[in-house]
N, CA, C and O of each residue as an XYZ file, in Angstrom:
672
protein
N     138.942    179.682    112.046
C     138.389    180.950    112.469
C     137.250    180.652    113.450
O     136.205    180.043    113.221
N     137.675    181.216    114.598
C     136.493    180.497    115.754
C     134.957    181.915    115.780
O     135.056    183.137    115.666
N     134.110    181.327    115.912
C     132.890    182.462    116.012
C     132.764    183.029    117.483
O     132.810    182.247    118.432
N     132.619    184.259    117.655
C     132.264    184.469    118.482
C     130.965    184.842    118.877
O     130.169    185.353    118.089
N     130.616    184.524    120.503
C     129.333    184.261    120.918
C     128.959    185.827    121.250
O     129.936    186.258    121.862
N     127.996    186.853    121.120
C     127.710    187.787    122.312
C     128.067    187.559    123.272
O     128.481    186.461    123.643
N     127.967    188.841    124.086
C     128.216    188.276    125.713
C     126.687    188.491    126.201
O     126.009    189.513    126.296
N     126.387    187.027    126.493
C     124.533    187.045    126.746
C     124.499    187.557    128.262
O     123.620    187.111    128.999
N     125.298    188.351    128.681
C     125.135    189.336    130.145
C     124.045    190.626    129.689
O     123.316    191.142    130.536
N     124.042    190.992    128.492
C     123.254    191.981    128.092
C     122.070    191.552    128.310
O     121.472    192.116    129.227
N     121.352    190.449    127.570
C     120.474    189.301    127.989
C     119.250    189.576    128.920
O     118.021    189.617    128.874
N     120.380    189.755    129.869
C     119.901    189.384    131.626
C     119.340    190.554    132.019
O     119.731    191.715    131.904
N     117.838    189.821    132.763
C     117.025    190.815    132.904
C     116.611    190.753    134.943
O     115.789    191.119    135.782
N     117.761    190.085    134.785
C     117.760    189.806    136.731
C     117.615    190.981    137.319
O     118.166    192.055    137.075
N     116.463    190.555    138.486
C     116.137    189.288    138.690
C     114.613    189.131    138.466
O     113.833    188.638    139.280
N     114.313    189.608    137.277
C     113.190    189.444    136.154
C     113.783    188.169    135.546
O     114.958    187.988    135.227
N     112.848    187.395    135.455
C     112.908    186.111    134.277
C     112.112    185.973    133.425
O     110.884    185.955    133.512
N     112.892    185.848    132.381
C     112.766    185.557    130.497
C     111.087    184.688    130.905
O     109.946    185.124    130.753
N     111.467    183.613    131.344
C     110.022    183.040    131.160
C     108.914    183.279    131.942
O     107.898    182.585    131.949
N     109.112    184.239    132.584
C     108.040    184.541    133.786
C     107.571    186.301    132.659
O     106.567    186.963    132.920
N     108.300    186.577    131.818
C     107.737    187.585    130.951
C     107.051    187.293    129.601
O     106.042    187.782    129.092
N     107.802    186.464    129.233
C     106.823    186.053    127.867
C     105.245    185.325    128.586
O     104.153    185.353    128.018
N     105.606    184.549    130.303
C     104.090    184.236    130.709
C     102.990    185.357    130.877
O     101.869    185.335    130.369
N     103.518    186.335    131.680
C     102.858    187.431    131.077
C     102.274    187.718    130.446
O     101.084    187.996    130.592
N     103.198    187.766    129.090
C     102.498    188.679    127.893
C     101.175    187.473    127.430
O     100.017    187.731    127.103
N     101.647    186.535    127.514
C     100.498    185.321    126.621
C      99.303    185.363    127.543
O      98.177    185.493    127.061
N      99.546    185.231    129.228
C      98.705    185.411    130.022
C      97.651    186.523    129.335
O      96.589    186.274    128.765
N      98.258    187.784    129.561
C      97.556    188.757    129.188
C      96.902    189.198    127.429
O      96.132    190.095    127.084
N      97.508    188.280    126.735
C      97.389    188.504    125.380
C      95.824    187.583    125.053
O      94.983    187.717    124.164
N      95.939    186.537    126.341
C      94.580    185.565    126.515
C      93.493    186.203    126.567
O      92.480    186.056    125.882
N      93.764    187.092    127.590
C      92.388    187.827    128.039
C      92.182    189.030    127.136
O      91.093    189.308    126.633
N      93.761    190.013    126.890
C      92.831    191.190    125.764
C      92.726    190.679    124.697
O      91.711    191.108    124.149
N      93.439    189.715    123.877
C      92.221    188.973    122.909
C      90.856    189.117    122.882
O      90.145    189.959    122.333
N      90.524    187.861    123.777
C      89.121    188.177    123.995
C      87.996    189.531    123.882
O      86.951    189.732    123.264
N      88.964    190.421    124.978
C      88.365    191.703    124.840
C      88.529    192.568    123.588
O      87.518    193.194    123.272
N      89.703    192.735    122.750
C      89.967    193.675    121.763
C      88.932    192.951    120.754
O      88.397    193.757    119.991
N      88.519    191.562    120.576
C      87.756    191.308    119.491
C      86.598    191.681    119.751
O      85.767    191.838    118.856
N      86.324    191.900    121.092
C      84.509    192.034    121.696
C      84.532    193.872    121.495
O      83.472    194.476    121.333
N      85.538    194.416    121.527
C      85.734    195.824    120.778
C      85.619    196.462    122.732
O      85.167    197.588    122.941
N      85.890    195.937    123.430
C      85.925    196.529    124.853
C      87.276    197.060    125.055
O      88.340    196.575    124.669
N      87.035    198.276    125.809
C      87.955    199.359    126.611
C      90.042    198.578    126.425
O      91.083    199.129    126.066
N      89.672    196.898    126.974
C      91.250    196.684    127.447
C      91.410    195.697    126.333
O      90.658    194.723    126.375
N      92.379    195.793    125.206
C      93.132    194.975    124.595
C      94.028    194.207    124.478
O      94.445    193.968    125.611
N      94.718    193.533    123.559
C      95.856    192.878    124.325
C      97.097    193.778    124.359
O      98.158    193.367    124.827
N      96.964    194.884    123.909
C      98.383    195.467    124.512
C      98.261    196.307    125.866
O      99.182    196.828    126.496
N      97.235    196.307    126.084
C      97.028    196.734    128.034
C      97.059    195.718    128.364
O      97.942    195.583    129.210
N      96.430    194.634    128.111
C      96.065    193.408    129.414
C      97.738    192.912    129.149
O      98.342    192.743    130.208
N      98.351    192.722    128.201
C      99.479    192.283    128.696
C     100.458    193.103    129.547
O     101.218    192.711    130.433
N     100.240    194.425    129.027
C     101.210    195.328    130.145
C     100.760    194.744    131.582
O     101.530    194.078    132.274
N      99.564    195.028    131.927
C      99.218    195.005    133.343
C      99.429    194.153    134.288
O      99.678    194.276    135.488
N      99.220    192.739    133.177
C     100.146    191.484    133.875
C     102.072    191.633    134.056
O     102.823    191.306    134.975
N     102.317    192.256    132.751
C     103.884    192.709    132.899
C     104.336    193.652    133.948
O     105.205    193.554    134.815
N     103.299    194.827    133.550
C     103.802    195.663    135.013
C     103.575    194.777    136.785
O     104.480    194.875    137.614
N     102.475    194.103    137.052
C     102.297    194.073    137.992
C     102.874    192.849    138.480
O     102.727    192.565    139.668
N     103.843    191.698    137.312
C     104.870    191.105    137.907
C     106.424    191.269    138.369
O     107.134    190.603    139.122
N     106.705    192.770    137.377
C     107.844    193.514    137.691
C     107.834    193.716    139.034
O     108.756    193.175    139.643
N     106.834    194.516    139.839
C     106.318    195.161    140.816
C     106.797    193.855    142.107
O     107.516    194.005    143.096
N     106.207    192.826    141.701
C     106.182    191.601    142.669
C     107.502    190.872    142.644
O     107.972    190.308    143.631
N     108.069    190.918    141.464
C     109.405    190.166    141.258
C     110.443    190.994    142.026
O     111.199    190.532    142.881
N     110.387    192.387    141.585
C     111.350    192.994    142.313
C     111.067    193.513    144.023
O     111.921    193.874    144.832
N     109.979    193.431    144.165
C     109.558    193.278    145.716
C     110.419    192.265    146.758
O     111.001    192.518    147.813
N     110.212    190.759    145.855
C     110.743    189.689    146.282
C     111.775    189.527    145.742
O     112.240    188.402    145.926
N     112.559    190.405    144.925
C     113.964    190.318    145.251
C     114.870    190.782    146.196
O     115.925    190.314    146.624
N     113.952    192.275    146.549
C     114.300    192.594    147.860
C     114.250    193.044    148.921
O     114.744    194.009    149.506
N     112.800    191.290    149.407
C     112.508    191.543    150.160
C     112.942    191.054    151.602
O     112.234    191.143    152.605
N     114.201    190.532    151.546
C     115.077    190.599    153.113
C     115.782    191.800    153.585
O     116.406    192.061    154.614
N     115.517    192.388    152.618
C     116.875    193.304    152.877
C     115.515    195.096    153.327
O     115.372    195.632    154.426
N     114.932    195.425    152.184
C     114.034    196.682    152.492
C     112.673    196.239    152.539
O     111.991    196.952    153.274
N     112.067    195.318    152.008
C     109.942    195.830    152.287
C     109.560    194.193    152.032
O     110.323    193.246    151.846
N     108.383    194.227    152.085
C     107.538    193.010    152.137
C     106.802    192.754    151.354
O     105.828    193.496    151.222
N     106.974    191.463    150.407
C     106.312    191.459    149.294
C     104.994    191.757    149.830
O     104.540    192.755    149.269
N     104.147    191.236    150.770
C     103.013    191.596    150.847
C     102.749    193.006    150.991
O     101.677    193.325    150.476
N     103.158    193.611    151.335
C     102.569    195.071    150.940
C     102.613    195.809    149.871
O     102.056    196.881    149.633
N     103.772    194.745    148.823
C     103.893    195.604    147.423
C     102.600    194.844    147.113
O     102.249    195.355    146.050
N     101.890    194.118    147.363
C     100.379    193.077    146.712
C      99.556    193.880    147.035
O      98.785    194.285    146.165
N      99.485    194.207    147.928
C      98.414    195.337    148.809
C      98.444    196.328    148.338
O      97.294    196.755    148.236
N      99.469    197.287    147.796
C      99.353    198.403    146.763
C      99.000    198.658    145.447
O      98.282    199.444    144.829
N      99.891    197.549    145.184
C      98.945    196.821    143.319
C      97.612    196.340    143.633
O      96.768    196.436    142.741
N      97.390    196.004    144.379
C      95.343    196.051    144.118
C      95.023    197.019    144.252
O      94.192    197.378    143.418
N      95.473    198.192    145.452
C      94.845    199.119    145.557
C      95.215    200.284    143.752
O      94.465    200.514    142.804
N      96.468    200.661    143.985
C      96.390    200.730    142.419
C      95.821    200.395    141.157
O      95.572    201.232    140.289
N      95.613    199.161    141.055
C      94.521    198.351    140.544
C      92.892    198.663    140.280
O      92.205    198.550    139.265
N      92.710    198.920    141.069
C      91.850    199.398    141.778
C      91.060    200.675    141.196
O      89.852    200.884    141.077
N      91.995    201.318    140.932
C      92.000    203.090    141.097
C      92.011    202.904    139.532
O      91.274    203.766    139.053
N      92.461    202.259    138.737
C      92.430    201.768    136.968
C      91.998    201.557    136.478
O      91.881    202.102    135.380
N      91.228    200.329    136.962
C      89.864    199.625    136.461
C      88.849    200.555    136.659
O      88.021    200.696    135.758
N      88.699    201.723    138.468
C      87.593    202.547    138.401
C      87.611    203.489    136.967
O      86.559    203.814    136.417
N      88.705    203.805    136.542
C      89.051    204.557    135.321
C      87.895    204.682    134.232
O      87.150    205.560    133.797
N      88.247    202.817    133.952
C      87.258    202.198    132.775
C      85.534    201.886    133.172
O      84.672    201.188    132.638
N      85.554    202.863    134.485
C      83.968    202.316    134.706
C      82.730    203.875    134.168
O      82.704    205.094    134.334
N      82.154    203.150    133.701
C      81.239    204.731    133.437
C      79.855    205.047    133.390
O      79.394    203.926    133.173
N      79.030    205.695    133.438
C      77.772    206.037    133.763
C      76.792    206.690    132.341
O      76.896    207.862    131.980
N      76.032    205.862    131.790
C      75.514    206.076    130.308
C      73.991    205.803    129.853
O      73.639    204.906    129.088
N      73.358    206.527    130.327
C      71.442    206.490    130.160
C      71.137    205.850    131.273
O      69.974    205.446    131.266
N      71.859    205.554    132.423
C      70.990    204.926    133.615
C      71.818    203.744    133.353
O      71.239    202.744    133.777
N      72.846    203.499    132.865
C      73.334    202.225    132.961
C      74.509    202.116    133.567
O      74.819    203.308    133.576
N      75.369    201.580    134.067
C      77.034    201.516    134.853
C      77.595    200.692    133.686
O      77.100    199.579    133.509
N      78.553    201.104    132.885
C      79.319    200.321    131.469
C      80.771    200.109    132.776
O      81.051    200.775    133.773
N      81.216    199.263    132.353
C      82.861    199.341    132.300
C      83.124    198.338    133.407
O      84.311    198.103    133.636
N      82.434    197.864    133.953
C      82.197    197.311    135.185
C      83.060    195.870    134.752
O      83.932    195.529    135.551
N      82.903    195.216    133.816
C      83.589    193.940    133.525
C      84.744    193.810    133.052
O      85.193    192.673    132.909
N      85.442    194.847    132.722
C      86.795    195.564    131.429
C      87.269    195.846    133.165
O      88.433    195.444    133.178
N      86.961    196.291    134.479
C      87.337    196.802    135.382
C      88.078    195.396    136.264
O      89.175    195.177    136.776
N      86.872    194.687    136.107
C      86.954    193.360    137.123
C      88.392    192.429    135.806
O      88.931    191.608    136.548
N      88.742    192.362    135.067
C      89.349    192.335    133.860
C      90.846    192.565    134.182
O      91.816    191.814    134.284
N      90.642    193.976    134.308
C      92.477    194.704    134.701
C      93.043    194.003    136.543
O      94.162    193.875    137.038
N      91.262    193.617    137.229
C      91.815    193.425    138.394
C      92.324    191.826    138.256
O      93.057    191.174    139.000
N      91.699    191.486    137.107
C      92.372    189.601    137.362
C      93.302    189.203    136.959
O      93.759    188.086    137.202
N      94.068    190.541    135.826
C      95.205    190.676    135.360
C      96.030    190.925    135.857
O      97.094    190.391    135.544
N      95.967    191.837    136.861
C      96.750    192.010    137.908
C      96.952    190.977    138.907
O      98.009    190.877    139.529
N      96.134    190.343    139.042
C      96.227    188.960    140.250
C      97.201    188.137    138.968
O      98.348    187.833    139.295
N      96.858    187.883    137.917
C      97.740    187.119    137.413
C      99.331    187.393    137.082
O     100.241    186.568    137.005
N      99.357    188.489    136.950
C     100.535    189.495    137.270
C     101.513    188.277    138.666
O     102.337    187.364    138.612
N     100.580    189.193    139.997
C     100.721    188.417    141.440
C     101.256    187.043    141.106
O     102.414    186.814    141.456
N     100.783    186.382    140.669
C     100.538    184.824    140.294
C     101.947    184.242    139.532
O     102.587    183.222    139.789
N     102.218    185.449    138.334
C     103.604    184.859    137.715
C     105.006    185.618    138.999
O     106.055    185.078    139.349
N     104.602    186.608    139.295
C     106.049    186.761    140.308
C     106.139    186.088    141.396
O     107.192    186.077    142.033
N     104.805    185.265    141.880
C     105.395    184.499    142.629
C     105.458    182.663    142.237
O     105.195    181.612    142.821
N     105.924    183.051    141.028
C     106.512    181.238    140.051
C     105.626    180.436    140.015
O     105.917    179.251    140.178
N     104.056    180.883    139.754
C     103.373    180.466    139.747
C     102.637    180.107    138.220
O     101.412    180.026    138.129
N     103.522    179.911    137.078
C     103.259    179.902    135.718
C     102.202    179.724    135.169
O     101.504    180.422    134.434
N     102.071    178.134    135.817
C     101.043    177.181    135.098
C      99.662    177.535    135.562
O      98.786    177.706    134.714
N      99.339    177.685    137.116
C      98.254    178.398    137.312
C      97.661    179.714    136.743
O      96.461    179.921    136.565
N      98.683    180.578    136.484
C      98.374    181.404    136.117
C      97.340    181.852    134.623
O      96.289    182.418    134.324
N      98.698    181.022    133.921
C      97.630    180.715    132.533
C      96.341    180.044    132.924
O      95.311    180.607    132.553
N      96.257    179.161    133.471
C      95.321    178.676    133.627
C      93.857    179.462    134.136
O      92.806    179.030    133.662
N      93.816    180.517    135.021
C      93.045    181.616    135.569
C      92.892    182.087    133.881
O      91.835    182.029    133.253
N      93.957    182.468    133.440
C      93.614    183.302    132.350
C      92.063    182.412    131.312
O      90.873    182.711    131.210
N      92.697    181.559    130.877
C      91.507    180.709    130.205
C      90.312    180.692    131.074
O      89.162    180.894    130.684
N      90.590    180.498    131.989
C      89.106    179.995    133.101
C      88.479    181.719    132.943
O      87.252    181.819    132.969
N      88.994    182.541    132.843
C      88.523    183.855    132.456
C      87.971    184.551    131.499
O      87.207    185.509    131.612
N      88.797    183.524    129.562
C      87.634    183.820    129.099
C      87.487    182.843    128.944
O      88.140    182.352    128.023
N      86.753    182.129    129.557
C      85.821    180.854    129.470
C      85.047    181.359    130.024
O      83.925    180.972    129.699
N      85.070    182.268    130.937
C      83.909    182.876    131.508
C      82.563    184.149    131.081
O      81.339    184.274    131.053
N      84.296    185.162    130.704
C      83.558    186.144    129.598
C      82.685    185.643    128.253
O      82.077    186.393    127.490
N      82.771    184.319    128.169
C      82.352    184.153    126.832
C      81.442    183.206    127.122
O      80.647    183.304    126.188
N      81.092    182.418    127.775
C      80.195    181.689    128.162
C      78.915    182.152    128.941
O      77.821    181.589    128.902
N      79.328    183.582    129.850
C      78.245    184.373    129.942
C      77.370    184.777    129.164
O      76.155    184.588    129.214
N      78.029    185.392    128.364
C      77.441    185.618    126.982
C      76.694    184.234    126.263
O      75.492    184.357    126.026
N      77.308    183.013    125.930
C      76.656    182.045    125.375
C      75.265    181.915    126.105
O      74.185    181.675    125.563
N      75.477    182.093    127.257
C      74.408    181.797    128.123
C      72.914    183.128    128.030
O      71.796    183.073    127.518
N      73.489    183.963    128.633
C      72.877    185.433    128.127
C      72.049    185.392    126.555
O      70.875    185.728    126.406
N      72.636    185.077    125.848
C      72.305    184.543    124.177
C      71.225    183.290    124.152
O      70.579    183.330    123.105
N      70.906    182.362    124.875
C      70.595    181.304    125.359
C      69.096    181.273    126.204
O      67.982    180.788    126.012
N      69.788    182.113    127.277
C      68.091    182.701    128.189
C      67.931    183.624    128.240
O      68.598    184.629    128.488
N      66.330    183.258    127.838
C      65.744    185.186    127.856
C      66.346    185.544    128.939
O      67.184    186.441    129.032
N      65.745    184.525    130.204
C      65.685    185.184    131.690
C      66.741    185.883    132.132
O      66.659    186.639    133.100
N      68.158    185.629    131.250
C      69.221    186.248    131.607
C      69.377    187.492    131.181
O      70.522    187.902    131.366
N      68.506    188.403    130.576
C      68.776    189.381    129.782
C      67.654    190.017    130.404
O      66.581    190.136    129.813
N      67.835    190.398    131.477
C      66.605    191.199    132.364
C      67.137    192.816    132.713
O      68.314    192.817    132.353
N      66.901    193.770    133.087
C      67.238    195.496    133.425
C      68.266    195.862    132.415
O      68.224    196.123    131.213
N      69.217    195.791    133.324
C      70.430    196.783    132.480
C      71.152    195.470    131.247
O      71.586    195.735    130.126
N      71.098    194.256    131.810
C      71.130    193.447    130.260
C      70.652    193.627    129.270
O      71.057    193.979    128.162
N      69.756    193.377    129.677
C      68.395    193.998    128.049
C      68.334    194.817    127.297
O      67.969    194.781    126.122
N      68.897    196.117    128.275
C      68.815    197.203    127.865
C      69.928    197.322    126.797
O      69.773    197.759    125.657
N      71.200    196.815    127.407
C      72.154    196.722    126.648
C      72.339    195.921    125.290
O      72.994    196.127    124.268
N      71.239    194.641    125.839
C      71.434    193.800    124.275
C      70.455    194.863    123.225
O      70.602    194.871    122.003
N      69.542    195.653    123.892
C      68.765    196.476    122.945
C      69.590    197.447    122.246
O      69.618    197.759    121.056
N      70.240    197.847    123.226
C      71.467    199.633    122.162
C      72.197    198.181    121.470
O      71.684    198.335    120.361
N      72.879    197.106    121.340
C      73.409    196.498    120.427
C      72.927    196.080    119.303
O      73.480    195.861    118.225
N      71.749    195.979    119.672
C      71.092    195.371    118.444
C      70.751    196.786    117.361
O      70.800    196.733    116.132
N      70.474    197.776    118.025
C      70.144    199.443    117.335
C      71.311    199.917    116.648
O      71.332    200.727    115.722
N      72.219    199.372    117.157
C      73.949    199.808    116.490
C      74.321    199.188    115.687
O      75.194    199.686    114.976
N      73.778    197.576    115.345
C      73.707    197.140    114.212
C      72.652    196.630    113.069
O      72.772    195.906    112.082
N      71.710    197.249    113.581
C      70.568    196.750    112.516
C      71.248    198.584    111.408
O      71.556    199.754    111.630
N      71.124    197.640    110.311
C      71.574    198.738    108.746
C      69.912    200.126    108.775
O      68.699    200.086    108.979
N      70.642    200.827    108.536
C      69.834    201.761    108.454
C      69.396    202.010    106.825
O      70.052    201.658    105.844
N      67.957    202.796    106.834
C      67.474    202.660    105.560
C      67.336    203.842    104.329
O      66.872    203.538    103.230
């Protein structure tokens, strides 16, 4: 009795590739990690979309791009789109500008997006880490020197510290 196989044509997500989507999601699962534990605006189920959506965008650009448009202008629209998303998450709160880093965030996700449609894997992850290596080392640092915790820092490590000191 012989087994039969599926027909792995269902599978096929051409000319999207299997491993250029799971890079994606981990890409992006890197960075909203980071953020969903820091309790900020983008988590990992946005930051991975955004890398997912914005390699769909590029993959299928450059699938066809001999025939109708130019990948570079589908790049040029996803930032500007981009763009217009991150302003979303930016906001204005006692004299302070919040959202500003959750913004710069969706835009590097999106470059990494850029980065996996054009088969660029290994770099890509790699941005991702160098990203939060960054988000989080600011902070180590910030934590570290006063001097770094000057205007709207300060201010901010002050409402954090008011939001968690126990009340009596």
């Amino acid at each position: 009795m012989a087994v039969e196989l599926p027909d792995l044509a269902i599978l096929s997500i051409a000319p999207l590739k299997w491993p250029a989507v799971l890079t994606t999601i981990v890409a992006g699962a890197i960075i909203g990690l980071e953020r969903q534990i820091r309790g900020k605006p983008i988590g990992i189920r946005t930051a991975a979309l955004i890398c997912l959506g914005t390699y769909v965008f590029i993959a299928m650009s450059v699938s066809v791009g001999n025939c109708v448009t130019d990948p570079s202008r589908v790049i040029g629209q996803v930032i500007t789109g981009i763009g217009f998303l991150g302003a979303g998450v930016i906001l204005s709160r006692d004299g302070m500008v919040l959202g500003v880093t959750s913004a710069a965030a969706i835009w590097v996700l999106a470059a990494i997006g850029v980065m996996i449609g054009l088969d660029k894997y290994g770099p890509a992850l790699l941005v991702a880490v160098v990203v939060v290596g960054i988000l989080v080392g600011v902070d180590v640092l910030e934590n570290s020197f006063h001097s770094l915790r000057k205007g709207v820092h300060q201010r901010m490590s002050e409402r954090r510290y008011q939001r968690k000191k126990p009340e009596k």
